[in-house]
C-alpha positions as semicolon CSV with decimal commas, in nm:
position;residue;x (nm);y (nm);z (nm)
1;X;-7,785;14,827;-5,371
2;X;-7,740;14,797;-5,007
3;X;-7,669;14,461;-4,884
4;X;-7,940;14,217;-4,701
5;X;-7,985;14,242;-4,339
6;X;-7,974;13,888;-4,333
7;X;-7,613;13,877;-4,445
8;X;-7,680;13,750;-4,825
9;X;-7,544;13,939;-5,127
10;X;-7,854;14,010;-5,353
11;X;-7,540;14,064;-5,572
12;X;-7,573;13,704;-5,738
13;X;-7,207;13,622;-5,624
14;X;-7,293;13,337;-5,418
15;X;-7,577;13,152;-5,612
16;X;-7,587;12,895;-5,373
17;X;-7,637;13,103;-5,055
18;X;-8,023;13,184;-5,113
19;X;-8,168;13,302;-4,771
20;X;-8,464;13,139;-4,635
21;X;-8,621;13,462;-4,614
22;X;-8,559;13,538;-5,035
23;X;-8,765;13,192;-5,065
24;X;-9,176;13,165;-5,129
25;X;-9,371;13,127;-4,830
26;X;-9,700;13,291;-4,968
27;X;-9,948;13,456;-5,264
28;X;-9,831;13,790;-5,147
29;X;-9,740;13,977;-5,465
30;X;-9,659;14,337;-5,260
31;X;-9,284;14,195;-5,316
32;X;-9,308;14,104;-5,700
33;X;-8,980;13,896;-5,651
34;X;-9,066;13,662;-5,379
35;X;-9,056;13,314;-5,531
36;X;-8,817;13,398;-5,776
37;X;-8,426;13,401;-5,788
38;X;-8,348;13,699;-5,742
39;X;-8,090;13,672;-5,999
40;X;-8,312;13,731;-6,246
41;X;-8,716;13,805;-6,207
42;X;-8,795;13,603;-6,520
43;X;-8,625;13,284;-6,372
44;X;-8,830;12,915;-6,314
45;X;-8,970;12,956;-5,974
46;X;-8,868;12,755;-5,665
47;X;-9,011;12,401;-5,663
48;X;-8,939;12,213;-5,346
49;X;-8,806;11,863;-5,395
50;X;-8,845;11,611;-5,076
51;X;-8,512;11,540;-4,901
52;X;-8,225;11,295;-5,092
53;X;-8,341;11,372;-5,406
54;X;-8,098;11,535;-5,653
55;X;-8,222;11,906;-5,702
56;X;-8,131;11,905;-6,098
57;X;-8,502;12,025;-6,186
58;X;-8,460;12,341;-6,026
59;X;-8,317;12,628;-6,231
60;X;-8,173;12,899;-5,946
61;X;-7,856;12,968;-6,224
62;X;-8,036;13,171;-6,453
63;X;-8,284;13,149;-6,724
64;X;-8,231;12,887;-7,014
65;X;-8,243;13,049;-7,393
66;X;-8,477;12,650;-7,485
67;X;-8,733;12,664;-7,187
68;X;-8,603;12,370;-7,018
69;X;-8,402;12,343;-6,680
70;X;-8,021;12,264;-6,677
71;X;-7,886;12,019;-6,440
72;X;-7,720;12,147;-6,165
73;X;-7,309;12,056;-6,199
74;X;-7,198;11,833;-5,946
75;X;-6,998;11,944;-5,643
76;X;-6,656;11,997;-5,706
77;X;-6,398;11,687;-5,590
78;X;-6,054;11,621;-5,640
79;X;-6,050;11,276;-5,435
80;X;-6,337;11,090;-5,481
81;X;-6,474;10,975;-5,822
82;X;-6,787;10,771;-5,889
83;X;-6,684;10,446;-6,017
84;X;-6,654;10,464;-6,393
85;X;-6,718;10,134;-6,648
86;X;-6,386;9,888;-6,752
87;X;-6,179;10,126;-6,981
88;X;-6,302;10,451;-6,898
89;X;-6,068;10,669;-6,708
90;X;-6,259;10,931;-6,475
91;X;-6,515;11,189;-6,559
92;X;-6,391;11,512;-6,798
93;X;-6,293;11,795;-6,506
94;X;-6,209;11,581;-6,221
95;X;-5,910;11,427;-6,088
96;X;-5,735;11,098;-6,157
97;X;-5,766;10,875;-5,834
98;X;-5,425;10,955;-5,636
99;X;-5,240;10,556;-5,557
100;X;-5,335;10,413;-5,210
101;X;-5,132;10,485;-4,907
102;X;-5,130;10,240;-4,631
103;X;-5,201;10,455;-4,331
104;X;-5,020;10,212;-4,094
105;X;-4,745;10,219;-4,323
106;X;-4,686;10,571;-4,316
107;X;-4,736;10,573;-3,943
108;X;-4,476;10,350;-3,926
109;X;-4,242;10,506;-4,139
110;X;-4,299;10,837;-3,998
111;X;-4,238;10,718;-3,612
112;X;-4,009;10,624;-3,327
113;X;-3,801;10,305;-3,442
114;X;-3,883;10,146;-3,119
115;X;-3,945;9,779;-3,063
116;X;-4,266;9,762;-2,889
117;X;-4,429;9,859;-3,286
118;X;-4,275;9,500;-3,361
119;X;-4,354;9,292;-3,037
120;X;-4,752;9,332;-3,008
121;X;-4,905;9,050;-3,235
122;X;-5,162;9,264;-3,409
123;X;-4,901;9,526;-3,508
124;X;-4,576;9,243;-3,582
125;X;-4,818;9,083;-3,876
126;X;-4,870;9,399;-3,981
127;X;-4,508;9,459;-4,007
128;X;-4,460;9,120;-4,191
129;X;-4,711;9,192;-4,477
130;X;-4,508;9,504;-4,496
131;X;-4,166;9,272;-4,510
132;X;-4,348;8,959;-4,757
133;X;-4,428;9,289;-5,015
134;X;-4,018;9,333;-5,055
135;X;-4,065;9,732;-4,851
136;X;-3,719;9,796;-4,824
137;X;-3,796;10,085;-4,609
138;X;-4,014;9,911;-4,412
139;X;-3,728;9,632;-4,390
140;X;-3,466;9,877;-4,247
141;X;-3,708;10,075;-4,039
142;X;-3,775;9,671;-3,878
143;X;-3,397;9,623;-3,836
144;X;-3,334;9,944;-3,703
145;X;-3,579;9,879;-3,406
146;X;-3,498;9,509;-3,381
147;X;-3,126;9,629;-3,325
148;X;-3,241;9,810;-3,011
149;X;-3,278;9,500;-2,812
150;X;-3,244;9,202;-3,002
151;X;-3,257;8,960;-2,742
152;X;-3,568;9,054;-2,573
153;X;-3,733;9,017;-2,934
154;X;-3,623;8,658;-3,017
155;X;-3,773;8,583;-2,677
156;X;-4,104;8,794;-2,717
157;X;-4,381;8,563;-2,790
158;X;-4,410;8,715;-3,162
159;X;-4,031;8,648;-3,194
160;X;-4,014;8,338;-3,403
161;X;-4,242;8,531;-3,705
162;X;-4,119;8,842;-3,658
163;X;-3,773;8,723;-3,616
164;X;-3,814;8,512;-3,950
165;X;-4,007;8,757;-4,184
166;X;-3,672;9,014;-4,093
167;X;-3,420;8,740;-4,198
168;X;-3,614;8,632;-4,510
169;X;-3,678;8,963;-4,594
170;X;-3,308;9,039;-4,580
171;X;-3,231;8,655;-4,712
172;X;-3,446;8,750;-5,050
173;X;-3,374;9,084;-5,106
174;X;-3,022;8,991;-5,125
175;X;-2,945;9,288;-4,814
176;X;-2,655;9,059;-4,658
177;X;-2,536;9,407;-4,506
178;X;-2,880;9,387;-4,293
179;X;-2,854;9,036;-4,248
180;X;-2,516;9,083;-4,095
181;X;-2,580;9,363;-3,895
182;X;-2,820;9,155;-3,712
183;X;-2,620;8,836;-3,658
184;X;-2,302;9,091;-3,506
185;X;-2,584;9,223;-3,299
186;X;-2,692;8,884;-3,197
187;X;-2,302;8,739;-3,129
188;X;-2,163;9,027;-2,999
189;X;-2,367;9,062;-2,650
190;X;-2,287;8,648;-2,595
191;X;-1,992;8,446;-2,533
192;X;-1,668;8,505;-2,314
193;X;-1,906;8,335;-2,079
194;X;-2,174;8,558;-2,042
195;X;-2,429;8,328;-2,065
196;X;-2,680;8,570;-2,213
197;X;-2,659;8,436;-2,531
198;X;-2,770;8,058;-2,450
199;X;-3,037;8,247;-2,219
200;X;-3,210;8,322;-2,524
201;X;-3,256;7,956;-2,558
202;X;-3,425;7,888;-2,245
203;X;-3,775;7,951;-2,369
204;X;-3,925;7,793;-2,718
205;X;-3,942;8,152;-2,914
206;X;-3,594;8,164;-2,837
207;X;-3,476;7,882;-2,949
208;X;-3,640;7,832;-3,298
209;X;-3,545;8,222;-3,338
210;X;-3,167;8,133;-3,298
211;X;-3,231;7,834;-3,531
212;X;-3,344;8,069;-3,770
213;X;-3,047;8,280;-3,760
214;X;-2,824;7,963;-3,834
215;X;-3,034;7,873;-4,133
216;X;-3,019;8,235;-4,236
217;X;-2,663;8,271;-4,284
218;X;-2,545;7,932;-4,344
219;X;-2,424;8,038;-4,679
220;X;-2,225;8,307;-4,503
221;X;-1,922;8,083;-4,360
222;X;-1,753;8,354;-4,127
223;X;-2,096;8,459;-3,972
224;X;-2,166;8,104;-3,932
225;X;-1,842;8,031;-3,787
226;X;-1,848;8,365;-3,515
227;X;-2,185;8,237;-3,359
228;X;-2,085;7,935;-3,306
229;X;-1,769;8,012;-3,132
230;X;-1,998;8,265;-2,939
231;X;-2,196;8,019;-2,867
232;X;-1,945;7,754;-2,751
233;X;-1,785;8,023;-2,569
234;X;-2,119;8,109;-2,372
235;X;-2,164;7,737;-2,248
236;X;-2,367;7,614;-2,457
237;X;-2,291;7,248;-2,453
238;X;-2,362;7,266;-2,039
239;X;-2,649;7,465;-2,132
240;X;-2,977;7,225;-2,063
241;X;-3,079;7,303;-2,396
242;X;-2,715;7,221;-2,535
243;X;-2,804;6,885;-2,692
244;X;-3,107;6,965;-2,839
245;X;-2,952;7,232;-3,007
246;X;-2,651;7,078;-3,089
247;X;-2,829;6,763;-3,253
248;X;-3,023;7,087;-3,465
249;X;-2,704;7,240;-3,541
250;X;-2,616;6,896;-3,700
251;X;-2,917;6,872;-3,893
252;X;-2,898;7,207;-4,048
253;X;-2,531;7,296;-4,105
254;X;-2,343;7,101;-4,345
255;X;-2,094;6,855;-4,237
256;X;-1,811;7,092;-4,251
257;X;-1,893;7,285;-3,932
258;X;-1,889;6,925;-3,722
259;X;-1,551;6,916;-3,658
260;X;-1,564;7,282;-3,507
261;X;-1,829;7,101;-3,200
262;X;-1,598;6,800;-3,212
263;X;-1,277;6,978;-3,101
264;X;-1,434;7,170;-2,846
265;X;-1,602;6,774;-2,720
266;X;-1,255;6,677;-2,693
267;X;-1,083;6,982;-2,569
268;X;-1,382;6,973;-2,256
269;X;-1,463;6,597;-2,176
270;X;-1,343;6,567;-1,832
271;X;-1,624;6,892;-1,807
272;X;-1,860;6,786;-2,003
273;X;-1,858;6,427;-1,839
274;X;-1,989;6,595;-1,468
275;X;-2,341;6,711;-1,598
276;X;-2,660;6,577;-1,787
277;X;-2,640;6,842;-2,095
278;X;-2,246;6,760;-2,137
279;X;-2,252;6,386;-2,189
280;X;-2,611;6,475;-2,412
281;X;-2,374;6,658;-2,598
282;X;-2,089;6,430;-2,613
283;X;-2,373;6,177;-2,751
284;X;-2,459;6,445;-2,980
285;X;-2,155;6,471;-3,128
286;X;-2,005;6,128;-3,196
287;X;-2,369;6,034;-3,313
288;X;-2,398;6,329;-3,510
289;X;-2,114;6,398;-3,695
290;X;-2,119;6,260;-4,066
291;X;-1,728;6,182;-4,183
292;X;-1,551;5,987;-3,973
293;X;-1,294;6,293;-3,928
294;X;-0,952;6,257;-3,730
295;X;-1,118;6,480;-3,455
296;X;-1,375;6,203;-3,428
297;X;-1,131;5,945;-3,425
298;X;-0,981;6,115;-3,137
299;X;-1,325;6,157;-2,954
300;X;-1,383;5,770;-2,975
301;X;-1,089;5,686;-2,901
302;X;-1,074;5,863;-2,562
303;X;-1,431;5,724;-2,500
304;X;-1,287;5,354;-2,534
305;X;-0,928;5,432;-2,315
306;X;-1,152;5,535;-2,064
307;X;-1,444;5,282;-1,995
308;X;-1,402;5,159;-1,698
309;X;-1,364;5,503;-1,516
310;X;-1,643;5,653;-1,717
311;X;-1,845;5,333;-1,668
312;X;-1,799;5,442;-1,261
313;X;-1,821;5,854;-1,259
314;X;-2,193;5,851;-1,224
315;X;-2,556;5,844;-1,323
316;X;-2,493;6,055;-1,598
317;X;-2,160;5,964;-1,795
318;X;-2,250;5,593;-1,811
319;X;-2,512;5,651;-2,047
320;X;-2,227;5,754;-2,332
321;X;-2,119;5,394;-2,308
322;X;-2,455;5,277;-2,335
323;X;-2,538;5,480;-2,658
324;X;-2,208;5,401;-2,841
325;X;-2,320;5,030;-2,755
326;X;-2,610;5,056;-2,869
327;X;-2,619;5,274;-3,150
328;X;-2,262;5,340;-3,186
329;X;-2,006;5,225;-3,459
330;X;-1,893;4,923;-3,477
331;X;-1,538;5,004;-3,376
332;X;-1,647;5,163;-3,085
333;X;-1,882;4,910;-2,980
334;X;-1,615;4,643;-2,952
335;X;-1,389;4,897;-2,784
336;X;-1,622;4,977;-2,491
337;X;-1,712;4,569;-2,510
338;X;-1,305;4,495;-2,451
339;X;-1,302;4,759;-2,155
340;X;-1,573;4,631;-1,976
341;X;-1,464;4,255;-2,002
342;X;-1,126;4,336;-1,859
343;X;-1,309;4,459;-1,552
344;X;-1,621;4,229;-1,529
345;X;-1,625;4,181;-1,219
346;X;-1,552;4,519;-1,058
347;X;-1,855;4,692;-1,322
348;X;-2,088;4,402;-1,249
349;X;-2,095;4,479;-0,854
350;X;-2,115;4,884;-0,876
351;X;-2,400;5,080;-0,884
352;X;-2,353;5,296;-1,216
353;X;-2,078;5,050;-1,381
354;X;-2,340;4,724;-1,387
355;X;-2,557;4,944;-1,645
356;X;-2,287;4,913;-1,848
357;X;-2,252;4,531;-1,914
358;X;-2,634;4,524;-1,890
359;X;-2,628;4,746;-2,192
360;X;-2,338;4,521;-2,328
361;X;-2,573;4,210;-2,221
362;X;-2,937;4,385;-2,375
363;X;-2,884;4,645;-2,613
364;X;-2,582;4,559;-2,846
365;X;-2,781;4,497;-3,208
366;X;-2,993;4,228;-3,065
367;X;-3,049;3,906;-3,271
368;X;-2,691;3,984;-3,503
369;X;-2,366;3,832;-3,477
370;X;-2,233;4,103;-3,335
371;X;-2,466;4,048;-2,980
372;X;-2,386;3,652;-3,024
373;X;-2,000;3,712;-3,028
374;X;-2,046;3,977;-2,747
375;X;-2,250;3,715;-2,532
376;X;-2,022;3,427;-2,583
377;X;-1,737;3,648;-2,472
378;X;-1,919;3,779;-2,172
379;X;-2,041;3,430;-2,063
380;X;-1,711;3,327;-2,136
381;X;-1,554;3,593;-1,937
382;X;-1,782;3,548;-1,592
383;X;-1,689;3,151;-1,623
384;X;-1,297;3,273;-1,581
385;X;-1,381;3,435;-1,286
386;X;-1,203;3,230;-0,963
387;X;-1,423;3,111;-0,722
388;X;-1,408;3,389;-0,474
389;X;-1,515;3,663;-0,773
390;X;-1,786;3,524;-0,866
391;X;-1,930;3,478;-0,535
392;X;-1,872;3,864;-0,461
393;X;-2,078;3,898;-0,759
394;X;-2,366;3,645;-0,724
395;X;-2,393;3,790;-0,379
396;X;-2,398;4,138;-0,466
397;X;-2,737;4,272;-0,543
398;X;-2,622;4,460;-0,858
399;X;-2,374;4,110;-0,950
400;X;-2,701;3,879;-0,933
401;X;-2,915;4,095;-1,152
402;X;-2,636;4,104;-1,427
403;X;-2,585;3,719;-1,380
404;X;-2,954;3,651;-1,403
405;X;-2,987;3,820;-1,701
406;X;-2,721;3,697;-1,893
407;X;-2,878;3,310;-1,761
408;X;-3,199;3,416;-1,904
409;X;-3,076;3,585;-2,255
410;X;-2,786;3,294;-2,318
411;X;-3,018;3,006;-2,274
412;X;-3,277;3,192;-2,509
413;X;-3,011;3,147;-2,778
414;X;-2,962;2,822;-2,895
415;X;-2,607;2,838;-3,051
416;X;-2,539;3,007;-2,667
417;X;-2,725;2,764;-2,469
418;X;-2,431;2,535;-2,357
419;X;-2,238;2,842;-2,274
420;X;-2,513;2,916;-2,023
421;X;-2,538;2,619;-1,883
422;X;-2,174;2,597;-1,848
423;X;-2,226;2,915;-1,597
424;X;-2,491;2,803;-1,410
425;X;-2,283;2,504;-1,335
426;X;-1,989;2,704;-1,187
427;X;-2,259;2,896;-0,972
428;X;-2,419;2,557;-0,839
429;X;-2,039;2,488;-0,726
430;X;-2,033;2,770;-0,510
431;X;-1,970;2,713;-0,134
432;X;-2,315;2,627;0,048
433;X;-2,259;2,945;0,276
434;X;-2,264;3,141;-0,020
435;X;-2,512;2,984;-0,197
436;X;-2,774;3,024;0,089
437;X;-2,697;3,371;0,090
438;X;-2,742;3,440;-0,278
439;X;-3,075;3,580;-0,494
440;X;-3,347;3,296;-0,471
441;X;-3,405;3,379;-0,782
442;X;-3,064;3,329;-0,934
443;X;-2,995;2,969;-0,786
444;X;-3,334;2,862;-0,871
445;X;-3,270;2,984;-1,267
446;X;-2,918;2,826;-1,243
447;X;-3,094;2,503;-1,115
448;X;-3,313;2,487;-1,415
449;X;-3,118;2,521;-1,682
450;X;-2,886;2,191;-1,561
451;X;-3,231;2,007;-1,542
């Protein structure tokens, strides 16, 4: 038999490939096989069935031994499988349903281990669903391109989570080989006084990313131990964001690493003295530290040697005194108390040293015995003054300000108001000259109180 013209095989082979021509379209019966498969002339004719309607009444396979028409056999699929009732696997013939890939995942996996994948935000929570599963793979493909540049990732603005989810990941998978490949990455492009390192901290994401870090592998003591030497090293406690770190540090770490900051507090605090971020670190440290180690001892004791000239060095170093008076211990508070009575009148008169013995006056545990003994020494110490010293200091501006206030928080005290009166006798007995040139406000208080 010669093959159609119209390319189909009246052969049978293909019984789906029926050409529209083999198909119906009239009474005609010239061609006694029009409307019939022309598989077989005795075969149920063509029926047309409207479009989305399953075509299982039409019988083109053949003719039936009972009459009826077979269904026609669904199309063969290995992939997808018509949902099938609780407990009944999938259909006799067809495949089991292969397990689900993430697409991303592979992607992923199958890419460039380059750290823009974990920087965008859409793509870095991606990354730590991967991590929060326990992926290993996914967990050293993530180190691998966090590696690459480190620092630019703890800055990135998806640092902090992406940053975290890596650490944890390593932290509770128990990889401490991945967890200390990243801190040597970390510590080993800071200190010797880079200053890259404590550049990381200048922006938020940063900072709580190198927090993170320090939580990570506090149970690690030599990791621990090489970033903060690294850190040290790369200036952090002159670093503006030295104190605030330092007083986190504190917080986190357990006491043993204190005397590590301590040492380097003493071993720098002529340095550390000159700036803002030094003496906030300074403060840091003797308010931080929990044992009252010999390396504290040491810091406190140079703090109290030296009050007078620290009282003097500037804006910045005179607020040390200040905070160990106020919130210091009490060994140190009577230290710095001692230093700055020996040279009343010289602190009362200067412009950074009179903050000093107002803080000594003000801020020393108001309303306990230690402020009343403190008072009663000071008023007691400005009374020894000869005449000539305390009229430099009534009629210095910085002098009269101290005196006033002491007037006003003595006579406020009961078991301290003879003391103050006492005073403001001695300053009514001043020469007239000086007297006339003093603070209105100072001889009129003074007047008061002896009325």
């Amino acid at each position: 038999m010669e093959p159609n013209k119209h390319g189909g095989d009246p052969s049978g082979s293909d019984p789906n490939n029926i050409p529209e021509q083999l198909r119906d379209r009239s009474s005609s019966s010239s061609q006694p096989w029009r409307g019939r498969s022309v598989l077989n002339a005795n075969a149920v004719p063509y029926q047309y069935q409207p479009p989305g309607n399953a075509l299982s009444s039409v019988n083109i396979w053949g003719p039936n031994p009972r009459g009826t028409p077979l269904p026609r056999p669904p199309a063969p699929s290995v992939n997808t499988v018509q949902p099938q009732p609780s407990g009944h696997g999938p259909p006799p013939g067809c495949a089991a349903i292969p397990p689900t890939v993430d697409p991303f995942r592979t992607l992923l996996l199958g890419g460039r281990r380059h750290l823009a994948v974990l920087m965008p935000p859409e793509l870095a929570a991606r990354v730590v669903d991967l991590l929060a599963r326990g992926d290993q793979e996914v967990l050293h493909w993530a180190v691998d391109a966090a590696t690459t540049d480190v620092y630019m990732l703890m800055r990135s603005e998806t640092g902090p989570l992406m940053f975290a989810a890596l650490l944890r990941a390593c932290v509770r998978l128990s990889r401490n080989d991945l967890l200390h490949r990243i801190a040597m990455e970390v510590a080993s492009r800071g200190g010797r006084g880079s200053g890259l390192l404590m550049d990381v901290a200048n922006d938020p994401p940063g900072e709580q990313s190198l927090l993170e870090l320090i939580r990570a592998i506090n149970p690690h003591p030599d990791l621990c131990q090489m970033l903060i030497t690294r850190l040290l090293g790369d200036g952090m406690m002159e670093h503006w964001k030295g104190p605030n770190l330092l007083r986190r540090f504190f917080s986190v770490l357990p006491p043993d690493y204190d005397s590590t900051f301590i040492q380097f507090a003493n071993s720098n605090f002529v340095r550390l003295l000159s700036s803002e971020p030094g003496v906030g670190c300074l403060m840091a440290c003797y308010m931080g530290a929990r044992h009252r180690s010999p390396d504290l001892k040491l810091l406190e004791k140079t703090i109290v040697m030296n009050t007078s000239a620290i009282a003097q060095l500037g804006e910045y170093s005179n607020r040390l005194l200040r905070c160990v008076l106020e919130r210091g211990r009490g060994r140190g508070r009577y230290g710095i108390a001692n230093g700055v009575l020996k040279d009343l009148a010289t602190l009362s008169t200067h412009q950074f040293g009179h903050l000093v013995v107002m803080a000594c006056i003000q801020l020393t545990c108001v309303g306990s015995r230690d402020h009343e003994v403190l008072l009663r020494r000071t008023l007691a110490a400005f009374r020894a003054l000869d005449i000539n010293q305390l009229g430099a200091v009534v009629l210095n501006g910085y002098g009269s300000s101290v005196i006033r206030n002491l007037l006003l928080t003595g006579s406020g005290m009961q078991v301290l108001s003879r003391n103050a009166k006492s005073l403001a006798m001695r300053i009514m007995q001043l020469p007239v000259e000086v007297q006339q040139r003093a603070d209105a406000e100072l001889m009129e208080l003074a007047a008061a109180l002896l009325h």
